[in-house]
C-alpha positions as CSV (number, residue, x, y, z in Angstrom):
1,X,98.8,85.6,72.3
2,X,98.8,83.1,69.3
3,X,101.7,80.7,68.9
4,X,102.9,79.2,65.5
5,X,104.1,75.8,65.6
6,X,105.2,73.3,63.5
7,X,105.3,69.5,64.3
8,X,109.0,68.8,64.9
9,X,108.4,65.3,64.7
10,X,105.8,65.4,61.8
11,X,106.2,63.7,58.5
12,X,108.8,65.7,56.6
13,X,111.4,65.3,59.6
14,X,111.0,62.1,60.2
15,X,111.7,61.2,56.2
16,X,114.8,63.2,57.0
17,X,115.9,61.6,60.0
18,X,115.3,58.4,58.2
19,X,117.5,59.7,54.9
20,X,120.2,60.3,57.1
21,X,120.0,57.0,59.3
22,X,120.2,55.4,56.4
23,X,123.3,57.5,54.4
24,X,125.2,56.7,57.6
25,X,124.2,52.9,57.5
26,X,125.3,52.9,53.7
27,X,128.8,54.6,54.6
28,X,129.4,52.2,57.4
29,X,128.6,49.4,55.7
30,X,130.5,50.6,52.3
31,X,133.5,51.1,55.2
32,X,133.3,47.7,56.4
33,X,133.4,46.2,52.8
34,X,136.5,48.3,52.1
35,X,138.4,47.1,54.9
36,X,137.2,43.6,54.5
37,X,138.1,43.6,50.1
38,X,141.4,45.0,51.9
39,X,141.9,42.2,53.9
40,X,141.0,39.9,51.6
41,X,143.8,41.0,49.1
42,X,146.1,41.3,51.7
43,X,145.8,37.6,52.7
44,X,145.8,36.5,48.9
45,X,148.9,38.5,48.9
46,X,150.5,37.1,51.6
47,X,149.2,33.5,50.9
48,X,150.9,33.6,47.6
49,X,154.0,34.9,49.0
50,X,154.1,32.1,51.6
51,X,153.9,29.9,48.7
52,X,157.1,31.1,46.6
53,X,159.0,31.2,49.9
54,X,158.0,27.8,50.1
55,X,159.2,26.9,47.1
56,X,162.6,28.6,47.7
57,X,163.1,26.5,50.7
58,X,162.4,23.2,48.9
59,X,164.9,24.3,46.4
60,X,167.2,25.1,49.1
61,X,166.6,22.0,51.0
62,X,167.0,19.6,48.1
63,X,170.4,21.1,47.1
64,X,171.3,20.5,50.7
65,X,170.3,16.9,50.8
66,X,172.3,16.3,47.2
67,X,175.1,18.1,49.3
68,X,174.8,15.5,52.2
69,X,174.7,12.4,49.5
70,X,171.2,12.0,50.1
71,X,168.1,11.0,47.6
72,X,165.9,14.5,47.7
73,X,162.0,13.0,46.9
74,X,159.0,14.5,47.6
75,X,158.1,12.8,50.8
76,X,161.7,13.6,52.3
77,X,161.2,17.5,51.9
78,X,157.5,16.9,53.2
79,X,159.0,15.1,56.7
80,X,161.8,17.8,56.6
81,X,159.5,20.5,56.0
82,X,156.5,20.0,58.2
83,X,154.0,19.9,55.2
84,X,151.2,17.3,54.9
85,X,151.5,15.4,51.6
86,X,148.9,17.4,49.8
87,X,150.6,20.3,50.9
88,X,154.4,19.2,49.4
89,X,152.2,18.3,46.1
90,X,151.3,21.4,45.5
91,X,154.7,22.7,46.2
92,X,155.8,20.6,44.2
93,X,153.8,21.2,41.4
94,X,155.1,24.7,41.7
95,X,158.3,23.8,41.1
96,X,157.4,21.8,37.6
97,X,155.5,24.6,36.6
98,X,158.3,26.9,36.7
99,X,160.8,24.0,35.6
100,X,162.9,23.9,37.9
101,X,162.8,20.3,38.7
102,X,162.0,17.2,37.6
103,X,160.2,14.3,39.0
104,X,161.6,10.9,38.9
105,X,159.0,8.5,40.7
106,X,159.1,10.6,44.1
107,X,163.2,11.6,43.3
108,X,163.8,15.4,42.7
109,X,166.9,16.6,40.3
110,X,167.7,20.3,39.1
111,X,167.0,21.6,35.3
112,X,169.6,24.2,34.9
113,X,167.4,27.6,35.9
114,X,166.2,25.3,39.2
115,X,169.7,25.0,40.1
116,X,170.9,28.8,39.4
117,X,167.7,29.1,41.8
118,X,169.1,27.0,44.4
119,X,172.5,28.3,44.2
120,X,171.3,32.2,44.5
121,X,169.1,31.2,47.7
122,X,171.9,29.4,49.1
123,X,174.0,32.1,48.7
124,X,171.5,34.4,50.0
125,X,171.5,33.0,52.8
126,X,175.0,32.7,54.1
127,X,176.1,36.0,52.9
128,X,173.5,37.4,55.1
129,X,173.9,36.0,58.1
130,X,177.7,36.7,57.4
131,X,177.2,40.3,57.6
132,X,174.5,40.0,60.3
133,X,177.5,38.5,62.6
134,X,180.4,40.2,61.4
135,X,178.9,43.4,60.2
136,X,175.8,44.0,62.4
137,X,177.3,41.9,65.5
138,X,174.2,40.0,65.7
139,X,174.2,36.9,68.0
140,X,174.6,33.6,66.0
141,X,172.1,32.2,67.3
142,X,169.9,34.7,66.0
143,X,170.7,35.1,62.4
144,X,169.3,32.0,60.8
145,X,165.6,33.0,61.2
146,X,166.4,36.7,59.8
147,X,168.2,35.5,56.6
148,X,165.3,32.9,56.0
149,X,163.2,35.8,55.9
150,X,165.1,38.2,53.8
151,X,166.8,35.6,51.3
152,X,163.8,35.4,49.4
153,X,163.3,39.2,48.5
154,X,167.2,40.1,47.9
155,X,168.4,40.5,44.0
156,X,171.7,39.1,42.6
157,X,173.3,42.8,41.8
158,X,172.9,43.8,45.6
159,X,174.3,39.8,46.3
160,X,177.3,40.7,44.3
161,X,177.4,44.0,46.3
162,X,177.1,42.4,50.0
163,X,179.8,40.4,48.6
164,X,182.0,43.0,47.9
165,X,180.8,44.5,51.2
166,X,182.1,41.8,53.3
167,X,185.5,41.3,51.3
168,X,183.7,38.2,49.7
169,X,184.1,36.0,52.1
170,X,184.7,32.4,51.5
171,X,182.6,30.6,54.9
172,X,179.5,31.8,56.7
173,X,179.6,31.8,60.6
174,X,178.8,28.1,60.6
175,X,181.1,26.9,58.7
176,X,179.4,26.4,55.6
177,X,181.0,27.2,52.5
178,X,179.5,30.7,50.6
179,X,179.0,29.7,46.9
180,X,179.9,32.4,44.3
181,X,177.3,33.9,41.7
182,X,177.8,30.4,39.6
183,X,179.9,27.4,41.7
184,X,179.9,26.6,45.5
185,X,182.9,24.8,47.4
186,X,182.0,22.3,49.3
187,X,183.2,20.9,52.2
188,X,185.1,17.2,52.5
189,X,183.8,14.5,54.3
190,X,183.5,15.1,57.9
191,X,181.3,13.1,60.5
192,X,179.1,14.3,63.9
193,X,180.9,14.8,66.8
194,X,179.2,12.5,68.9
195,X,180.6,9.6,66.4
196,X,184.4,10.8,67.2
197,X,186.9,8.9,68.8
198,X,188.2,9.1,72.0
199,X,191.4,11.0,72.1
200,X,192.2,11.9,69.0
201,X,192.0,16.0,68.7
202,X,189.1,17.0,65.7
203,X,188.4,20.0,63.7
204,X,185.4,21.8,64.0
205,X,183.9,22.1,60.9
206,X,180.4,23.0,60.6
207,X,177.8,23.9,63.9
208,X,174.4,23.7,62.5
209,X,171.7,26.8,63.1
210,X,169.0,24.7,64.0
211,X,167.2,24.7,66.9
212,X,168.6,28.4,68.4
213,X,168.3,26.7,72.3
214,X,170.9,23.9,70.6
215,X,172.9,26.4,68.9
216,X,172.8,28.4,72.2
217,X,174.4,25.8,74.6
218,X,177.3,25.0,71.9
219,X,178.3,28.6,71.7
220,X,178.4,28.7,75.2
221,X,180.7,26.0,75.1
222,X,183.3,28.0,73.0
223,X,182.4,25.2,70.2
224,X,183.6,27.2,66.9
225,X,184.2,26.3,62.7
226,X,188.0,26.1,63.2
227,X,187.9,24.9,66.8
228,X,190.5,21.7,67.8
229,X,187.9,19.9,70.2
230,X,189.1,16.6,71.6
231,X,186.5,13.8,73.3
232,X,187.7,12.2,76.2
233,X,185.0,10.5,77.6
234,X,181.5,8.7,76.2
235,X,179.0,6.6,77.4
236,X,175.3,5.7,76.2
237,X,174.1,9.4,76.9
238,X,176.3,12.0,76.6
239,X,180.2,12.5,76.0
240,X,183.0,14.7,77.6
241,X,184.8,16.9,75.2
242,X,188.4,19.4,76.0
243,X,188.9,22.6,74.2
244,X,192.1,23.9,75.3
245,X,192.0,23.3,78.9
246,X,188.5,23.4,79.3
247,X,186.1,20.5,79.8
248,X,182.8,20.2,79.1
249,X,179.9,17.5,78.9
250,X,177.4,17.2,76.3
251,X,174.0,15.2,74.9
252,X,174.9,12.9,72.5
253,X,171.8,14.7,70.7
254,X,173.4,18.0,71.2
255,X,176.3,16.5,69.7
256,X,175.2,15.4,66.6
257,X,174.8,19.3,65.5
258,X,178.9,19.8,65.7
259,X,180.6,18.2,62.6
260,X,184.2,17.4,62.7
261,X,186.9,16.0,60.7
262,X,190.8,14.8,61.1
263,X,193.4,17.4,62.3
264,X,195.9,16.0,60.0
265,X,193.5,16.7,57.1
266,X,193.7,19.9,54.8
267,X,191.5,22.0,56.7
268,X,187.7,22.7,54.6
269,X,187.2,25.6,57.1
270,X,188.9,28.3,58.5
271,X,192.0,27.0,61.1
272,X,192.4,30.9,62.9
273,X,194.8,33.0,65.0
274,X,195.3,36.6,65.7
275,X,196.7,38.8,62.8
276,X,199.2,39.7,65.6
277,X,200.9,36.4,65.1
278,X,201.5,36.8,61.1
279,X,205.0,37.6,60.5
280,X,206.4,40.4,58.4
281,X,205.7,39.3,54.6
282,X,203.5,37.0,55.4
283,X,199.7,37.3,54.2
284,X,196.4,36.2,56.1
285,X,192.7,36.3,55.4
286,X,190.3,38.2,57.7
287,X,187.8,35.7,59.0
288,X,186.4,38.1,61.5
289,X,186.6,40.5,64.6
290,X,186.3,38.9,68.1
291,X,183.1,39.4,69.7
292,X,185.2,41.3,72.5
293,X,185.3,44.3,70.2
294,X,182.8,46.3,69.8
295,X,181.0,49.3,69.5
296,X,183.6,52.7,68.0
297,X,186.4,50.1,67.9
298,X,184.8,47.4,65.8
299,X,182.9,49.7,63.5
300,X,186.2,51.9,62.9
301,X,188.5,48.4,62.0
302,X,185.2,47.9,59.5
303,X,185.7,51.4,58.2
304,X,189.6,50.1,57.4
305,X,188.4,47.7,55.5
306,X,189.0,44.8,58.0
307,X,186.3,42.4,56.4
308,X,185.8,39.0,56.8
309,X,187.2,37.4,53.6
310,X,189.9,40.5,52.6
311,X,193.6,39.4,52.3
312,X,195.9,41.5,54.6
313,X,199.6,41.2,54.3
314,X,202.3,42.3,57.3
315,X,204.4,45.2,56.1
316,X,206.6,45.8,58.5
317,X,207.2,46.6,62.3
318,X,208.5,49.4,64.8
319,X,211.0,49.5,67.3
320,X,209.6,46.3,70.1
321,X,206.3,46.0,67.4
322,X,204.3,48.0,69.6
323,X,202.8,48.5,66.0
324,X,202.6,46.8,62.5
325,X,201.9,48.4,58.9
326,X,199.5,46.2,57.4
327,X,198.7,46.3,53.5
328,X,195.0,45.9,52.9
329,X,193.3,46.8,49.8
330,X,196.8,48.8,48.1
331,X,196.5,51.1,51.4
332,X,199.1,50.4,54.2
333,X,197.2,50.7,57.9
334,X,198.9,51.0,61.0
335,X,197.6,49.1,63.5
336,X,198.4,48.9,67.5
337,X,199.5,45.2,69.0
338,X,196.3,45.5,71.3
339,X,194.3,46.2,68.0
340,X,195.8,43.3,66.2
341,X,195.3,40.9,68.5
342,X,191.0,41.4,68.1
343,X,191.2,40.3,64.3
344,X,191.2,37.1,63.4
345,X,192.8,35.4,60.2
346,X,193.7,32.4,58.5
347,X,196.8,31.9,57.2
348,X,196.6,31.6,53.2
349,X,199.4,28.6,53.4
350,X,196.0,26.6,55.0
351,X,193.3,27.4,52.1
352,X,191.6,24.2,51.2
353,X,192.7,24.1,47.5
354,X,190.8,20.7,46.4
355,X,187.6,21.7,46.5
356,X,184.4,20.9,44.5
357,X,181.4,22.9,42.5
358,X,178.0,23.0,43.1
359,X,177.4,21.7,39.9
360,X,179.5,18.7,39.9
361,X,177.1,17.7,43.5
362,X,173.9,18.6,42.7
């Protein structure tokens, strides 16, 4: 019997073999330059984004330091900002380019479109972490970080709409005041905490984000915009401070976060009690919902209309004022004692009427 064969490994399969070794090199390599152009773009992307968010928050920072009285120059921001001097250059450069500054020597001033700029990041910001606290019930020591991130990306028609959202609200959670779409008010003078004297009683009026752990550890302290706080001891390192009947000790460092100002001065921030205490006829602002309400009950007061920043007059009372009739919005609410007492307002008989503009400032 006489076999056929054919050489399996002869000339013609071995071109094949070969052909297809090297289709399959071609395709993985042509794969590996795709996902590497990919990456490529995606950092170039990202590397210019970086850049205009870093221009945002040397706009932001300068209006800041104009807001504190203080000289914005270049190597200011740089200290402030971490960046090497090369670095705030280029920023800065940015910032010409676009003309939204000018440069003085090393001094920084606003044209006109740097400051709208400023003013819409500004605002960005504390109208978001106002409804991240009041809204979302986010932690306040959380907030700050989120907002940096989204402030940069958010347009002024859904600003105007947050606004709206939030009963336009006239202080963020800190303290600071919320500028509207073309002016911000501006706080009067106050001074750190751990410069206070000793036994005289303080309003809090601004507790600054920054560090979280810092901001963490005055919370905890039940250290609040619109808190009476009175030192009662001091030395080198730290200080003593009452709230109510409380006591508590504190850094001198941590201190330096908690601005304060005279009790006997027209309050610049919010000076709150429980809508439960306003009196028939009288009208309030919301400033928020304690932190003790939550969940169905916090999100169905929302639903009311109960928004930090919406005016909310007393109607009238039943029988013992088990409940009140609230006006809010042209709609009259009724709303239970227990429920009343979780919403805090501020008289409108304590709005800070003398108040600055942006513009006037920076």
């Amino acid at each position: 019997m006489i076999f056929c064969t054919r050489n399996v490994f002869g000339p013609e399969n071995h071109d094949l073999n070969h052909g297809e070794t090297s289709m399959t090199t071609f395709a993985i390599c042509s794969l590996l330059v795709a996902v590497w152009l990919m990456l490529a773009v995606w950092a170039m992307q990202r590397g210019r984004r970086r850049y205009r968010e870093q221009q945002d928050d040397a706009l932001k920072l300068i209006a800041s330091l104009k807001l504190e009285n203080h000289v914005p120059t270049v190597s200011r921001l740089g200290g402030i900002m971490g960046q090497s001097p090369d670095r705030m250059m280029r920023i800065i450069d940015g910032l010409l380019e676009q003309h939204w500054v000018n440069l003085n020597d090393d001094r920084l001033s606003f044209t006109d479109t740097g400051r709208e700029r400023a003013l819409h990041l500004l605002r960005a910001h504390r109208l978001l972490e106002t409804q991240m606290v009041y809204d979302a019930g986010m932690p306040l020591d959380q907030v700050h970080q989120h907002a940096d991130r989204q402030e940069h990306r958010i347009t002024q028609d859904q600003l105007d709409q947050l606004n709206e959202h939030l009963g336009f609200p006239a202080y963020d959670p800190h303290g600071d005041p919320i500028p509207a779409a073309n002016a911000l008010v501006t706080s009067t003078h106050s001074i750190p905490l751990s410069q206070w004297e000793i036994g005289k009683p303080a309003t809090v009026v601004h507790v600054e984000d920054e560090p979280p752990s810092a901001l963490r550890k005055v919370l905890a302290m039940g250290i609040s915009p619109g808190q009476t706080i009175t030192v009662t001891d001091r030395d080198e390192k730290r200080l003593t401070i009452q709230i109510d009947e409380t006591q508590h000790t504190m850094s001198n460092t941590l201190a330096l976060g908690v601005r304060v100002r005279d009790l006997a001065e027209q309050p610049s921030v919010m000076v709150v009690q429980p809508l439960s205490t306003l009196d028939v006829g009288q009208t309030g602002r919301i400033v928020a919902i304690s932190s003790t309400c939550q969940g169905f009950q916090r999100r169905r007061l929302l639903d009311l209309g109960l928004t930090p920043g919406t005016l909310i007059t007393a109607q009238f009372g039943n029988l013992g004022r088990s409940a009140t009739a609230y006006k809010v919005r042209q709609t009259l609410i009724a709303l239970r004692q227990e429920q009343a007492k979780q919403i805090l307002i501020q008289d409108t008989s304590t709005i800070d009427t003398e108040s600055k503009t942006l513009s006037h400032v920076i």
